[in-house]
N, C-alpha and C positions, 0 to 999 in steps of 0.2 A: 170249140169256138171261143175266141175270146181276143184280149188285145195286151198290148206291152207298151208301158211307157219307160222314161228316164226317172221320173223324178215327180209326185203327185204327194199331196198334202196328205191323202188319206185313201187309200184304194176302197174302202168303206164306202166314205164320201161320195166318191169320182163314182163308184158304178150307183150308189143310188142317184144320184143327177141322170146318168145314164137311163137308168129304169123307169125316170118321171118322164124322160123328156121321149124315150123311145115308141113309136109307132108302133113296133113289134114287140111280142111276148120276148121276155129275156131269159130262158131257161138252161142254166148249164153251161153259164157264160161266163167266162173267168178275164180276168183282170189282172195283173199282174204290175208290180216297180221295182225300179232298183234301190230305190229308198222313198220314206215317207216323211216330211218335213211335220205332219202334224199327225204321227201316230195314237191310236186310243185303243186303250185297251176298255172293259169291265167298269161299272162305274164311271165312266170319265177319264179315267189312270191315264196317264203319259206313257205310250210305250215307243220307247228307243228305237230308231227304224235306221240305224247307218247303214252302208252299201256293203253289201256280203251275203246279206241274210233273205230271207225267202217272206217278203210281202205278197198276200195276193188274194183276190174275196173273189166269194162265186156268188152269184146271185140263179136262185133255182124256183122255178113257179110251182109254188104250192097251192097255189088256188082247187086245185080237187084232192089235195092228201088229206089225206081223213086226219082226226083232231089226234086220234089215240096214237099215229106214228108223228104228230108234227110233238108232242111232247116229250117224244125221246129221239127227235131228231141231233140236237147236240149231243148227246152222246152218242150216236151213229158218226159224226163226222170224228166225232174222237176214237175212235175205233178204230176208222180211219187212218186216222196221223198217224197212231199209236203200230200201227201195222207197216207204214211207210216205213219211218224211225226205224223200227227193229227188221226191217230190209235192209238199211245203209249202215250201219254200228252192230256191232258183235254184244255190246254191252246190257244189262237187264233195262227193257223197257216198258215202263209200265203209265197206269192212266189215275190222274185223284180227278175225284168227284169236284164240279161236273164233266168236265171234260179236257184239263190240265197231261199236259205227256209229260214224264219225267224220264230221265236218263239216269240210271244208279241212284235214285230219291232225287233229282234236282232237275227243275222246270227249263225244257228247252222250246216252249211252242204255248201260243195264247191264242186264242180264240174271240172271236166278238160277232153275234147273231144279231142283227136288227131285221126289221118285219116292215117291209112299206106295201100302200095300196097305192095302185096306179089311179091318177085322178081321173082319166077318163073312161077307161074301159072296166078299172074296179078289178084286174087283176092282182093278186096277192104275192109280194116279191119276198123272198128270204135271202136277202146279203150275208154271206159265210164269209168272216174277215180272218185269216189266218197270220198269224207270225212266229213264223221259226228260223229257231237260230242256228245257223250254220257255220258262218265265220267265227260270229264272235256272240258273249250276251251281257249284259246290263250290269256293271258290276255292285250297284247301289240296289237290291229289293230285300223285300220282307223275308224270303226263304231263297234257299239256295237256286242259283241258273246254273245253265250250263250250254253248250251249242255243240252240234255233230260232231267239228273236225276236234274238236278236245278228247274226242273217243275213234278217232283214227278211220275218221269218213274223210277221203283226198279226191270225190267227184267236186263237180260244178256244181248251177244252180239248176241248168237247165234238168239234169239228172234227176235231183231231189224233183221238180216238177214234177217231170215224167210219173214218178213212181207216187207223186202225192195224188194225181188228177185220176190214174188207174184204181189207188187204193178208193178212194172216194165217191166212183162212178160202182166200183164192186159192192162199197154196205150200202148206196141208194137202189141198188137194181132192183129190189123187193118192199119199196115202201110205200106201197099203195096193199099189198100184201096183209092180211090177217095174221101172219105170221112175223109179220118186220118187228113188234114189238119184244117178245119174246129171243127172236135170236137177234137183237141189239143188246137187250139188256144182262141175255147171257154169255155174248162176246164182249163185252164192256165189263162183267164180274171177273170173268176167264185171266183178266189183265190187270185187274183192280187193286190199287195199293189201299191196305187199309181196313178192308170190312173186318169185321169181328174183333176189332183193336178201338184202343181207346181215342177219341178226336176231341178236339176241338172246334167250334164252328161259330165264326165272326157273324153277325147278320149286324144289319144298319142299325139296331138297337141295343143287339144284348149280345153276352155271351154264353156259350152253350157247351157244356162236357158231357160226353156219354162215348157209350159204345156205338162202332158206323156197324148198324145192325144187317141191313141189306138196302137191296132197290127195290121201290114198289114199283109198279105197272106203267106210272108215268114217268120215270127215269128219277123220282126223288128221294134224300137220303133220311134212309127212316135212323134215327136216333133213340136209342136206347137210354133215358134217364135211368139214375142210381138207384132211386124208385121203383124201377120196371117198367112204369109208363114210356110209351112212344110217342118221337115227335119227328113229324114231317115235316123236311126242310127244303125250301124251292129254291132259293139261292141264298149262297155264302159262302163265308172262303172257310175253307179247312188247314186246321194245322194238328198231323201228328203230335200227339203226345212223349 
């Protein structure tokens, strides 16, 4: 279920208006454009939305998902992508923490999770903003991009859909499940660039070196200081060493 435009500031955006103003639960409702005039990624960041590439957010009702699968829900949708991807390219595809897809070590897909409550009924909405690149990606960022057809993906968009909406309804089917945490986080290690190797990890204040030592229980990256001591990281951005 979902809808398709030409041309939308922010599919973000456009489905959360949708989810304030909608009479009905909006679960599993996809949204889609051909480009975004005011894309956003993470923090605020600009992200490039030209026509080629795969804009599209789902909004999914979590108002009954227990708290311990809504913590490692982004990395369940990463699993996801990450699964799509290496359906359409031959090439190695793997996932950084949080939930980043790389192609041969370089970023082809962004993510952006926001959380609204419906004003009147008080249901709990989760907007999955996805961008991947297909045609073409962003020649100006901090670490290396990349997009599909540079690795000899010659489908459409509609294509990539298909096989992104199927991969994505497969890691939610069990998240209400005792068991969803566990095989997320061991399907998200399975693919993982990086654990047991040296990182780096930006947060809003400081900067942090150590070893990416594993994932604890709620999907976050425990960091190994030089020390021995550990440290729990909720968000940041990661850079190989």
């Amino acid at each position: 279920m979902g809808a398709h435009v030409e041309s939308v500031g922010s599919t973000n955006l456009e489905l959360a208006k949708l989810f304030h103003e909608s009479g009905r639960r909006l679960d599993r409702y996809w949204l889609t454009s051909d480009e975004q005039v005011m894309g956003r990624g993470r923090r605020e960041r600009n992200w490039v939305s030209p026509p080629g590439n795969l804009y599209a957010s789902l909004c999914l009702d979590v108002s009954a998902v227990p708290d311990r699968s809504m913590a490692v829900l982004p990395l369940a949708i990463g699993v996801a992508i990450q699964k799509c991807v290496a359906s359409l390219v031959a090439n190695p595809v793997l996932l950084k923490w949080p939930n980043d897809v790389l192609i041969d070590g370089a970023k082809c897909c962004g993510l952006l999770l926001e959380r609204h409550i419906h004003p009147q009924s008080g249901d709990v909405g989760l907007i999955v903003g996805i961008g991947l690149n297909v045609a073409s990606h962003p020649p100006d960022t901090p670490y290396p991009a990349t997009h599909l057809s540079a690795h000899g993906f010659a489908g459409d968009l509609s294509t990539v859909f298909n096989h992104l909406t199927m991969c994505v309804a497969e890691a939610l089917a069990n998240w209400r499940s005792p068991d969803f945490v566990a095989d997320v986080t061991g399907q998200w290690t399975e693919h993982a660039k990086g654990i047991g190797e040296p990182v780096v990890v930006r947060l809003a204040n400081e900067t942090l070196s150590g070893i990416f030592d594993e994932l604890d229980a709620q999907g976050r990256l425990m960091l190994r200081m030089a020390n021995g001591d550990k440290r729990s990281i909720t968000a940041g951005d990661v850079f190989f060493s």
